[in-house]
SELO-589217 format. One record per residue: residue in three letters; x, y negated, z of N, C-alpha, C in turn. Coordinates in steps of 0.02 Angstrom, whole numbers, always signed. Layout:
SELO-589217
ALA|X|Y|Z|X|Y|Z|X|Y|Z
...
end
This chain:
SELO-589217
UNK|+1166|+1730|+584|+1193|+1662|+575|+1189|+1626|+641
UNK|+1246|+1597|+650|+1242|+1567|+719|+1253|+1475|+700
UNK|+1190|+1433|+724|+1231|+1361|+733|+1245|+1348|+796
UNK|+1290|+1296|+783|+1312|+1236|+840|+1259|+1191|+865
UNK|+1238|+1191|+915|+1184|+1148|+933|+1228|+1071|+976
UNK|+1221|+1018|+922|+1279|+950|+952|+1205|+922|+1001
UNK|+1226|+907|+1036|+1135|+830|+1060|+1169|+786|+1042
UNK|+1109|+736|+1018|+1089|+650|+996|+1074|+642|+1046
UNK|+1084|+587|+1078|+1057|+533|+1107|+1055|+460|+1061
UNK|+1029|+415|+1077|+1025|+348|+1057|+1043|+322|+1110
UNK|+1112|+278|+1100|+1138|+249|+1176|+1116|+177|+1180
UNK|+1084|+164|+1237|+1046|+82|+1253|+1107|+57|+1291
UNK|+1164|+15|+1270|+1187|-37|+1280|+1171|-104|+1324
UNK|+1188|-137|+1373|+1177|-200|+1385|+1164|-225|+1337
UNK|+1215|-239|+1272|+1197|-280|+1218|+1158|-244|+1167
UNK|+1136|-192|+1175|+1073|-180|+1148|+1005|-181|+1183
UNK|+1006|-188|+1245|+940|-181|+1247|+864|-234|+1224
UNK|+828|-199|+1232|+779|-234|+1166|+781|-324|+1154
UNK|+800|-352|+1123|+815|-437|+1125|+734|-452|+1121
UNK|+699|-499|+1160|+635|-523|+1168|+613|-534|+1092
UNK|+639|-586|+1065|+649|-594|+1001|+612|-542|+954
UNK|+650|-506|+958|+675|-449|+893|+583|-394|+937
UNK|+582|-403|+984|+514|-347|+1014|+465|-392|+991
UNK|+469|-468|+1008|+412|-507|+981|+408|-487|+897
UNK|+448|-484|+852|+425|-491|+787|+414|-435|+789
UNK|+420|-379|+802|+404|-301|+769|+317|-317|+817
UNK|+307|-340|+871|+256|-364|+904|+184|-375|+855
UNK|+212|-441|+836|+157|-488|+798|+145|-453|+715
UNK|+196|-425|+695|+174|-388|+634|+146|-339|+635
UNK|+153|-283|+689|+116|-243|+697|+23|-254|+722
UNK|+38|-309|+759|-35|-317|+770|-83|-344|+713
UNK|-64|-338|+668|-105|-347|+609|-121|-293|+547
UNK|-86|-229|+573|-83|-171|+562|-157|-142|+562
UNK|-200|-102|+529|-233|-66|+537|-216|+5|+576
UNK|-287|-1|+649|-268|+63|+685|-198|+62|+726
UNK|-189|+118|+770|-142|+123|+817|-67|+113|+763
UNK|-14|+91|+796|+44|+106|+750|+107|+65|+812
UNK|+149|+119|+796|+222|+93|+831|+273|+89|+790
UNK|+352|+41|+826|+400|+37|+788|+463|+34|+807
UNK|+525|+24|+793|+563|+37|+808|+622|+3|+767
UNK|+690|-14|+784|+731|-43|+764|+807|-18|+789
UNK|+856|+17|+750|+890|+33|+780|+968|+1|+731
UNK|+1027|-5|+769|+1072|-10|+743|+1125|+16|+772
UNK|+1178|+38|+711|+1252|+56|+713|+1299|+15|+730
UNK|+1356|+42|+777|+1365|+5|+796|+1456|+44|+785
UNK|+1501|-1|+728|+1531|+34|+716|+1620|-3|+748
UNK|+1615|-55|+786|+1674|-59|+803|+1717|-17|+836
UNK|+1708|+39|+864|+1741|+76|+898|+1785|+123|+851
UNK|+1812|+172|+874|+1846|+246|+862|+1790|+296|+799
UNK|+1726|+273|+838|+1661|+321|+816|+1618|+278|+841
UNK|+1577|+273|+758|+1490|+255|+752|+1461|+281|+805
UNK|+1406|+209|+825|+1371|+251|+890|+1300|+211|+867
UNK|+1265|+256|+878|+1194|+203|+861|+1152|+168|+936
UNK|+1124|+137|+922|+1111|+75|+988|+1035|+73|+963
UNK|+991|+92|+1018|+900|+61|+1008|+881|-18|+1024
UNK|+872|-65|+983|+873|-120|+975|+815|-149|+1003
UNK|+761|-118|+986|+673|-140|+1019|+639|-78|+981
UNK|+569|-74|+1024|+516|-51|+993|+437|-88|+1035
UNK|+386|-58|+988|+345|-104|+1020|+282|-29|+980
UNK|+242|-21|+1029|+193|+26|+1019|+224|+107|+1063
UNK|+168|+133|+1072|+178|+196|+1112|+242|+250|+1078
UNK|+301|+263|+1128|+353|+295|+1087|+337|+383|+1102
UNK|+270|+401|+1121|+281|+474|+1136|+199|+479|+1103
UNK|+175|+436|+1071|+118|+476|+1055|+119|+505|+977
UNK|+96|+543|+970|+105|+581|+887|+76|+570|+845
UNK|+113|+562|+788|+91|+546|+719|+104|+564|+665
UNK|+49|+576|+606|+77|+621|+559|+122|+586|+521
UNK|+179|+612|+484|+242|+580|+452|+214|+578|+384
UNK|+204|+633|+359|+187|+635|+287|+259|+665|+252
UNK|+247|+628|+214|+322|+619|+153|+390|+600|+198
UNK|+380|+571|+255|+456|+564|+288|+483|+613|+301
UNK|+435|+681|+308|+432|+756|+318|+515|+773|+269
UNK|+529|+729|+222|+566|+767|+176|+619|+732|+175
UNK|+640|+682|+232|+701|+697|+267|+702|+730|+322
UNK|+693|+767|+345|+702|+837|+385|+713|+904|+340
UNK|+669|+911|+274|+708|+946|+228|+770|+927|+218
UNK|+804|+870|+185|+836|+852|+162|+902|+876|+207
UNK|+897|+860|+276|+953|+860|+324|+977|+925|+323
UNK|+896|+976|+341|+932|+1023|+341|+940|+1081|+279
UNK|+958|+1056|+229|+968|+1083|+149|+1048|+1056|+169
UNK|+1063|+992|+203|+1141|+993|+201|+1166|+1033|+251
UNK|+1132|+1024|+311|+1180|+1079|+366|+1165|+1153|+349
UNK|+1138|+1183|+294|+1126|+1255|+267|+1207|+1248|+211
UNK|+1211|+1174|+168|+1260|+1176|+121|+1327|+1168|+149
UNK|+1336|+1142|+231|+1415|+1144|+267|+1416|+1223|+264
UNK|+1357|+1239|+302|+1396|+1306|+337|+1395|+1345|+284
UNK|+1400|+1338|+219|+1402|+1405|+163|+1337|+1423|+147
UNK|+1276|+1413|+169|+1241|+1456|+143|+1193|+1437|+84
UNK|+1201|+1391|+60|+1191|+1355|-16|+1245|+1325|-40
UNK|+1239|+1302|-107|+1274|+1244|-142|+1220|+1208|-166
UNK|+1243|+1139|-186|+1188|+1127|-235|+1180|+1112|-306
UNK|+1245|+1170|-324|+1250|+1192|-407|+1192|+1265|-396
UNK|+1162|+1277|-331|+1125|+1352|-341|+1063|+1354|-381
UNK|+1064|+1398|-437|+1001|+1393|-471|+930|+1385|-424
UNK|+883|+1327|-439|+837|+1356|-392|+800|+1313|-441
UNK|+703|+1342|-429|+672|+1302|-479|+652|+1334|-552
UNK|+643|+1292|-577|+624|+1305|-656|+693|+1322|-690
UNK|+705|+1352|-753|+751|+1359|-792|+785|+1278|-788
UNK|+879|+1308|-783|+910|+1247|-796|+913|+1188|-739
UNK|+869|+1206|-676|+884|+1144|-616|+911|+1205|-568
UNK|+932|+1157|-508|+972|+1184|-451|+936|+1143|-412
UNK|+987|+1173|-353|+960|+1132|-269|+954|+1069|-299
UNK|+1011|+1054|-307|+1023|+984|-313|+951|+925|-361
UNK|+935|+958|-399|+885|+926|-425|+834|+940|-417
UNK|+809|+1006|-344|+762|+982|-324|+738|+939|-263
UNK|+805|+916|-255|+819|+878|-199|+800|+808|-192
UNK|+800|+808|-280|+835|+748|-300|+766|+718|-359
UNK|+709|+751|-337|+664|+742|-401|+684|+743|-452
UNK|+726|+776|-475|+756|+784|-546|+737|+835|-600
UNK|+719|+900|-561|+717|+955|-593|+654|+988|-653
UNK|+612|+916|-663|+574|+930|-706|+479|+947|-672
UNK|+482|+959|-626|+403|+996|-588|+375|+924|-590
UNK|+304|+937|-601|+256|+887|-581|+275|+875|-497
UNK|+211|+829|-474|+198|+815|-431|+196|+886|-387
UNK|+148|+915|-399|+120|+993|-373|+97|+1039|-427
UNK|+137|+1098|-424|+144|+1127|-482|+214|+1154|-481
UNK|+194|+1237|-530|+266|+1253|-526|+285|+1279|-623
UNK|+249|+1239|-657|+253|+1238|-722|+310|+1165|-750
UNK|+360|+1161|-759|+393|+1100|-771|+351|+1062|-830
UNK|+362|+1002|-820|+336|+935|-862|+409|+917|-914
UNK|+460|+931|-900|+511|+901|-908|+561|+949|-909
UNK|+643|+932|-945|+693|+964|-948|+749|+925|-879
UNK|+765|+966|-851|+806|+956|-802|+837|+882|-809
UNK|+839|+838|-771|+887|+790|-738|+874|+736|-820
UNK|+820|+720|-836|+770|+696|-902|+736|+639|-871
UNK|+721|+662|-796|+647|+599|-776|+652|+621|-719
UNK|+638|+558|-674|+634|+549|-572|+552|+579|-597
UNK|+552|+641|-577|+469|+633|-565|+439|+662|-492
UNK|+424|+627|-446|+413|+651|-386|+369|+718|-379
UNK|+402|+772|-320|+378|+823|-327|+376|+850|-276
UNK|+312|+873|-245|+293|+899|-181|+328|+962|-173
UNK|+321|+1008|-244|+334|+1064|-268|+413|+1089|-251
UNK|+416|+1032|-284|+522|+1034|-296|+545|+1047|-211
UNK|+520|+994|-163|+551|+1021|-89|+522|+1061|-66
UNK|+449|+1089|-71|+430|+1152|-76|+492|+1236|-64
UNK|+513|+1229|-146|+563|+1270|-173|+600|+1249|-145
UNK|+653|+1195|-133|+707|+1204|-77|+697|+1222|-23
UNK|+645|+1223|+5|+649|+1263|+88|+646|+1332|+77
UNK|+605|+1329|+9|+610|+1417|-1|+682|+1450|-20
UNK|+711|+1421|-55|+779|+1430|-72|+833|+1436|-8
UNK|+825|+1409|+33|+854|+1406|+101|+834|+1458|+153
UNK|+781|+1480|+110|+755|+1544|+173|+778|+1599|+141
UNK|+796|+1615|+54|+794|+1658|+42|+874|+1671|+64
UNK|+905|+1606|+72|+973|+1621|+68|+1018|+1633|+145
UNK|+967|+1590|+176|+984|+1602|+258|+950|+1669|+305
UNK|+898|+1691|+265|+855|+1735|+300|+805|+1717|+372
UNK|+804|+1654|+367|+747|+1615|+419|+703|+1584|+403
UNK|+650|+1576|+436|+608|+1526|+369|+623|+1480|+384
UNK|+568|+1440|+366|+619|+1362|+354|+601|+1328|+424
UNK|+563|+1319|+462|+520|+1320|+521|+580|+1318|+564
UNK|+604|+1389|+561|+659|+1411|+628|+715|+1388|+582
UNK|+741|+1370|+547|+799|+1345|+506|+797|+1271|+535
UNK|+750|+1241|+523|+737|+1150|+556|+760|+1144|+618
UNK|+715|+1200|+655|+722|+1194|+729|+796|+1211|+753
UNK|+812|+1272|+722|+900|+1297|+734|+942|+1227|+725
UNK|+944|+1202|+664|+994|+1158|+638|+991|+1089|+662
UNK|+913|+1066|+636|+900|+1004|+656|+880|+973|+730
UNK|+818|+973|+725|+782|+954|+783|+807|+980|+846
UNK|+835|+1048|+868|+861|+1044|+935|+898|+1038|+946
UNK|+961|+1030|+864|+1032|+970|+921|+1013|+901|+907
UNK|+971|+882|+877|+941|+802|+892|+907|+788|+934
UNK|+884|+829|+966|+854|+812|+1057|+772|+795|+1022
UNK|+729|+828|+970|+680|+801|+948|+629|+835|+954
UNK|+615|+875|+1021|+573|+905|+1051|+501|+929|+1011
UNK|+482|+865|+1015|+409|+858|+1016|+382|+848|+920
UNK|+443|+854|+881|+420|+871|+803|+394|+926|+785
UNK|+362|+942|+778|+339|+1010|+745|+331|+986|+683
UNK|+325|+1063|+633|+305|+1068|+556|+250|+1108|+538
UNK|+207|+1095|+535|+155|+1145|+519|+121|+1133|+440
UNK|+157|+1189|+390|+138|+1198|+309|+213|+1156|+294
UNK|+176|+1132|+229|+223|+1110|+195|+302|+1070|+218
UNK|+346|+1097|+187|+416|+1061|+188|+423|+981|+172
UNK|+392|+983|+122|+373|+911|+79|+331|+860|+126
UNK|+280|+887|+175|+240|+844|+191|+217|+851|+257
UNK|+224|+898|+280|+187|+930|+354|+224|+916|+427
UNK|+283|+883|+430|+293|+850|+507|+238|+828|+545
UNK|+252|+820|+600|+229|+764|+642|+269|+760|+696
UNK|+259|+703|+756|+290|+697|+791|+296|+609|+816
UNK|+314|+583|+883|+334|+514|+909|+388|+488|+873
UNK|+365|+401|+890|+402|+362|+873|+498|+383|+902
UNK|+465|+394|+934|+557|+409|+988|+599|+464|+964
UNK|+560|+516|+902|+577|+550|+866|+617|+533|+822
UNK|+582|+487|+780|+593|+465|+711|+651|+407|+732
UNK|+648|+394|+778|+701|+338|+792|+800|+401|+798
UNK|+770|+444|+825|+819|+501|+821|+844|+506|+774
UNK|+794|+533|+718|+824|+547|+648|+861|+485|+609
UNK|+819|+428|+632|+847|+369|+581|+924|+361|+621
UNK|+934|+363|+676|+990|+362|+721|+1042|+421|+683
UNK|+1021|+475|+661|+1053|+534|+648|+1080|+522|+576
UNK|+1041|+480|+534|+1069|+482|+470|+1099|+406|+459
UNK|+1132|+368|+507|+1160|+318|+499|+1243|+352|+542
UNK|+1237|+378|+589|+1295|+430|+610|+1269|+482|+621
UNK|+1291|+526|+593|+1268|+575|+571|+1314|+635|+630
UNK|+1287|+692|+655|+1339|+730|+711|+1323|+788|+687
UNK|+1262|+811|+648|+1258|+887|+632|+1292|+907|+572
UNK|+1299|+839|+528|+1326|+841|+463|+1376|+795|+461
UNK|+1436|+806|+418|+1486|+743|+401|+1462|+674|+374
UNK|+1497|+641|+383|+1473|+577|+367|+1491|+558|+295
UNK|+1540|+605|+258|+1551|+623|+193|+1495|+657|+146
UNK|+1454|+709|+182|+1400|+745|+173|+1343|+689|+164
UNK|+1321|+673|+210|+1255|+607|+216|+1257|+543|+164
UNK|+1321|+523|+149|+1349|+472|+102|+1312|+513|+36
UNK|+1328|+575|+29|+1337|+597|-57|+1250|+600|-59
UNK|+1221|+606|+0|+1154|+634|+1|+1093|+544|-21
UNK|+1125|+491|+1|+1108|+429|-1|+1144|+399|-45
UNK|+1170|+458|-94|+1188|+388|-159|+1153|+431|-223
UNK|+1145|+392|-265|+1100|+398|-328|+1138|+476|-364
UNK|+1066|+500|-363|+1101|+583|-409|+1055|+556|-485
UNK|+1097|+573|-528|+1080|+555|-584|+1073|+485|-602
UNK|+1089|+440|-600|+1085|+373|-615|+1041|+369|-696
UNK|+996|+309|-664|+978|+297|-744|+907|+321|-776
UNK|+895|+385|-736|+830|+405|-734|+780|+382|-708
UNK|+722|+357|-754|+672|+314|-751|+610|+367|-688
UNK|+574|+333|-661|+510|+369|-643|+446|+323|-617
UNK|+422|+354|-575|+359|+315|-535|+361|+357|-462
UNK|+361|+276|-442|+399|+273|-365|+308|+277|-349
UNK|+282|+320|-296|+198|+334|-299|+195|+269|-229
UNK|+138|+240|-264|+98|+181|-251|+143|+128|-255
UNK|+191|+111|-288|+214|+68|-330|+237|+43|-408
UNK|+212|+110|-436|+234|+115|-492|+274|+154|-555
UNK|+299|+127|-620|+344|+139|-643|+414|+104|-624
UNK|+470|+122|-625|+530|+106|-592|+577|+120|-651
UNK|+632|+82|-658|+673|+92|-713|+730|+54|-726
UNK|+786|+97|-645|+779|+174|-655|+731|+172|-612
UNK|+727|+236|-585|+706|+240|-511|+763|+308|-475
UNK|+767|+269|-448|+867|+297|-412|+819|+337|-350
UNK|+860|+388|-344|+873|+444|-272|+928|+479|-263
UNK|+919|+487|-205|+963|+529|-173|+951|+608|-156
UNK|+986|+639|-119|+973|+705|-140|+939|+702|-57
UNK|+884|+687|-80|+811|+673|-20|+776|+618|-21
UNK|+839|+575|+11|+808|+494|+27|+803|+450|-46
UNK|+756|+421|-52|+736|+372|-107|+788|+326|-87
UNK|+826|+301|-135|+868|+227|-137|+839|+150|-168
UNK|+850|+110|-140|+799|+61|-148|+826|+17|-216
UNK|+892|+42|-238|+916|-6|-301|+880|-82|-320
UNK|+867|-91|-360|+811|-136|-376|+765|-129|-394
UNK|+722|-90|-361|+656|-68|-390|+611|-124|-377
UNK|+545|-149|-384|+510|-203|-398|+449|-174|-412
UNK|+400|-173|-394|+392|-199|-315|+406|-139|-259
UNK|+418|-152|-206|+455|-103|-158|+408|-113|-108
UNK|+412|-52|-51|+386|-33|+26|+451|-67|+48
UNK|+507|-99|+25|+549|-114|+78|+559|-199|+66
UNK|+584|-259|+107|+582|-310|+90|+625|-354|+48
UNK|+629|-389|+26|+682|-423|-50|+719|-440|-1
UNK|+740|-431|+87|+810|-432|+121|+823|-370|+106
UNK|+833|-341|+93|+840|-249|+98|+899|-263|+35
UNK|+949|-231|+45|+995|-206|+5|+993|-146|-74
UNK|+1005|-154|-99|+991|-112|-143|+1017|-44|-116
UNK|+1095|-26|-75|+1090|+36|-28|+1035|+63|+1
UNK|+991|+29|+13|+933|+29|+53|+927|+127|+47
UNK|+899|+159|+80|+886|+220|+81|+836|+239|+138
UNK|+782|+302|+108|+742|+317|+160|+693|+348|+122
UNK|+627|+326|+166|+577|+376|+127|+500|+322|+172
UNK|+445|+346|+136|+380|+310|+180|+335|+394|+155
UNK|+290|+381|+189|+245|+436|+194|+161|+408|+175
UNK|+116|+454|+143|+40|+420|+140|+1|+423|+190
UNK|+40|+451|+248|+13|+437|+332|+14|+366|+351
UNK|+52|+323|+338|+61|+271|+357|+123|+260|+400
UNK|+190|+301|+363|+237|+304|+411|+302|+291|+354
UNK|+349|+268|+390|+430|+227|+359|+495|+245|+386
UNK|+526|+269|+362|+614|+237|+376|+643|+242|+336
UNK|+697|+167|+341|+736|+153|+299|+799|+137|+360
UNK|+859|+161|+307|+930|+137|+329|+962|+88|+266
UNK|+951|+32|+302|+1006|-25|+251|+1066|-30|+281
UNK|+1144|+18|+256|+1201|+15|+242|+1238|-67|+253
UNK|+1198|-115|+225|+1250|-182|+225|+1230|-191|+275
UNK|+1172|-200|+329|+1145|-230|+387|+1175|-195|+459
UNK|+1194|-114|+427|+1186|-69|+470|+1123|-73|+534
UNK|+1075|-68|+514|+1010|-75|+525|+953|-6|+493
UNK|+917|+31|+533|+862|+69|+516|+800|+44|+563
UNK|+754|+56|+497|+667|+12|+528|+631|+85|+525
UNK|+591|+88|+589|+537|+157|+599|+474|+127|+587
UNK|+432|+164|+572|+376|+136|+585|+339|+209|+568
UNK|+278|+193|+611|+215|+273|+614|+148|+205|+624
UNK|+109|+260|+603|+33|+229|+612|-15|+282|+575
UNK|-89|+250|+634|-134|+307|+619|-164|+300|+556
UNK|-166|+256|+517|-206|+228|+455|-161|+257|+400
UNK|-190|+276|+334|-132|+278|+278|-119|+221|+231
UNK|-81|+235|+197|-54|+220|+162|-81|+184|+124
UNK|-92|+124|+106|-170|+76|+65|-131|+23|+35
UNK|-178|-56|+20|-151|-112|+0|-124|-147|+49
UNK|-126|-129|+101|-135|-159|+158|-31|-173|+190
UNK|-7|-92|+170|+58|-64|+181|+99|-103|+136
UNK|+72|-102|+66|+107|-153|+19|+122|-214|+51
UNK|+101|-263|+66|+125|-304|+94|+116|-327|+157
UNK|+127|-258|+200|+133|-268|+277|+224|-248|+272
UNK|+238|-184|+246|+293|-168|+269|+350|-212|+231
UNK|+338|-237|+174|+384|-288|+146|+414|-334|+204
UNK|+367|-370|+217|+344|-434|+310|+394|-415|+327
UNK|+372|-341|+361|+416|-322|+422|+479|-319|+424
UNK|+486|-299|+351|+566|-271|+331|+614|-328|+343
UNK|+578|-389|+291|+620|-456|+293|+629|-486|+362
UNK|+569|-475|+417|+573|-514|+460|+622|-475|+504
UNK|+652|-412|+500|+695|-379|+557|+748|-394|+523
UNK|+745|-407|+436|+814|-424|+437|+848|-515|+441
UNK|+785|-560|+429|+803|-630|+451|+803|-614|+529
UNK|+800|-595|+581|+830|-592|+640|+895|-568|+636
UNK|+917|-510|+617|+987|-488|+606|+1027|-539|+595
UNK|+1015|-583|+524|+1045|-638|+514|+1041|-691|+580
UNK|+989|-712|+604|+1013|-755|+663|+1046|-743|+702
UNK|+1063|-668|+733|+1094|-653|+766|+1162|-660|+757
UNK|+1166|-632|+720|+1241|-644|+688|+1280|-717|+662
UNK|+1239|-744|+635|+1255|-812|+655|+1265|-858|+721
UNK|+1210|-829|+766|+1224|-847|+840|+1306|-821|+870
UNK|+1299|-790|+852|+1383|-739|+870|+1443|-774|+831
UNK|+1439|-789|+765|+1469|-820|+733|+1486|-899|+750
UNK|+1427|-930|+787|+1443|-1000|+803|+1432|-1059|+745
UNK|+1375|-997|+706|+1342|-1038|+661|+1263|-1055|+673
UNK|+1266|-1040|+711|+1190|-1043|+722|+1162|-1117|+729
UNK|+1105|-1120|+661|+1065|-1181|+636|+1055|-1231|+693
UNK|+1042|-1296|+693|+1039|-1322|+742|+968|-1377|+719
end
């Protein structure tokens, strides 16, 4: 099997480069952060011919490493689609327990506990989050590509995204790590997307199965609780890791490392965030803050541009 290796860059613009502003607030919220932690702000920038993504600010060290956690499983996710362009899945392929496919284990659908390969559930019945379920898709991808999943990431993903310094060590579901300047890549990668169509990434960030209830972990029961075939969608879930500016498009993932990204669609806006601390009470209503406050800047901005700006 041979891929195409495209490079990412993130292009810094005059009119992107970091607005004082926009570095001060990712600034002051972070410093109330437990432990080391960096961030990042990036946006699309779609008036042209072709989406181009633009690095907006960051504030904290962009090359030092951190474990991702659960964001780990958009890097599955990506590359379960660039295995499904080039032919070598679908995600009608049986995989899993009796009665699920790729697709629902993509999609927390397919019935597995948390961890565990005994189903709780009948296929596409209940969102029940599952370490297990992306587990089996990387395995499914190895059986079908003949690489493991390791050199499948690295083939597909990470070295035409210019993302050097990610490694995976164990699990599919959970085992990344890697810099802020990384994750700013990926969030860059799944707002324009170059390894995959932008038709592909759309189907992957909209709700598979609508309607199915679950528990979104360390927030709750959810109902529904909407995903995508990877990224969690933020619908109206209550209470959320993302802020009541956040769109219900909202899409992404957070990790129990203490790590985030989300792409909000109406803002055209993605928020990074890594840190050494996990995942606590603390995240509950730190990353809400942050969310709203990158997106009440967006709004000023745009109002400033508009010639509405408050007086």
């Amino acid at each position: 099997m041979t891929l195409t290796l495209i490079p990412l860059t993130l292009i810094v613009t005059p009119m992107a480069r970091a607005p004082d502003s926009l570095s001060a607030t990712l600034a002051s919220h972070l410093a109330n952060w437990p432990g080391l932690a960096a961030a990042g702000v990036v946006a699309c920038d779609r008036s042209g011919d072709h989406p181009r993504t633009e690095l907006l600010a960051t504030t904290g060290p962009l090359a030092e490493r951190f474990e991702w956690a659960s964001v780990t499983k958009l890097l599955a996710c990506l590359a379960s689609l660039v295995a499904l362009e080039e032919g070598s899945v679908t995600l009608d392929d049986p995989a899993g327990p009796p009665g699920s496919t790729l697709a629902h284990l993509l999609a927390h659908a397919s019935g597995l506990p948390f961890q565990g390969s005994q189903p709780v559930a009948r296929p596409a019945t209940n969102r029940i989050y599952s370490n297990t379920g992306i587990e089996l898709a990387a395995a499914h991808l190895e059986a079908r590509t003949g690489m493991s999943f390791g050199e499948y990431l690295s083939a597909g993903v990470l070295g035409p995204l210019g993302m050097p310094s990610t490694v995976l060590k164990g699990s599919a579901a959970h085992g990344a790590s890697g810099p802020l300047e990384d994750l700013l890549l990926l969030a860059g990668e799944m707002m324009a997307p170059s390894v995959v169509s932008p038709e592909t990434m759309h189907r992957a960030a909209t709700v598979a199965w609508p309607g199915l209830s679950g528990v979104l972990p360390g927030f709750g029961r959810q109902a529904p609780c909407d995903w995508g075939l990877g990224p969690e969608i933020r619908g109206h879930k209550t209470p959320h890791w993302t802020g009541q500016s956040n769109s219900p498009a909202t899409f992404g993932h957070f990790g129990q490392s203490g790590s985030l990204l989300w792409i909000d669609p109406d803002a055209d806006l993605a928020l990074v965030a890594l840190c050494s601390s996990p995942f606590g009470p603390w995240a509950k209503q730190a990353w809400p803050a942050l969310a709203d406050g990158v997106l009440a800047w967006a709004r000023l901005e745009r109002d400033r541009a508009s010639g509405d700006e408050p007086v």
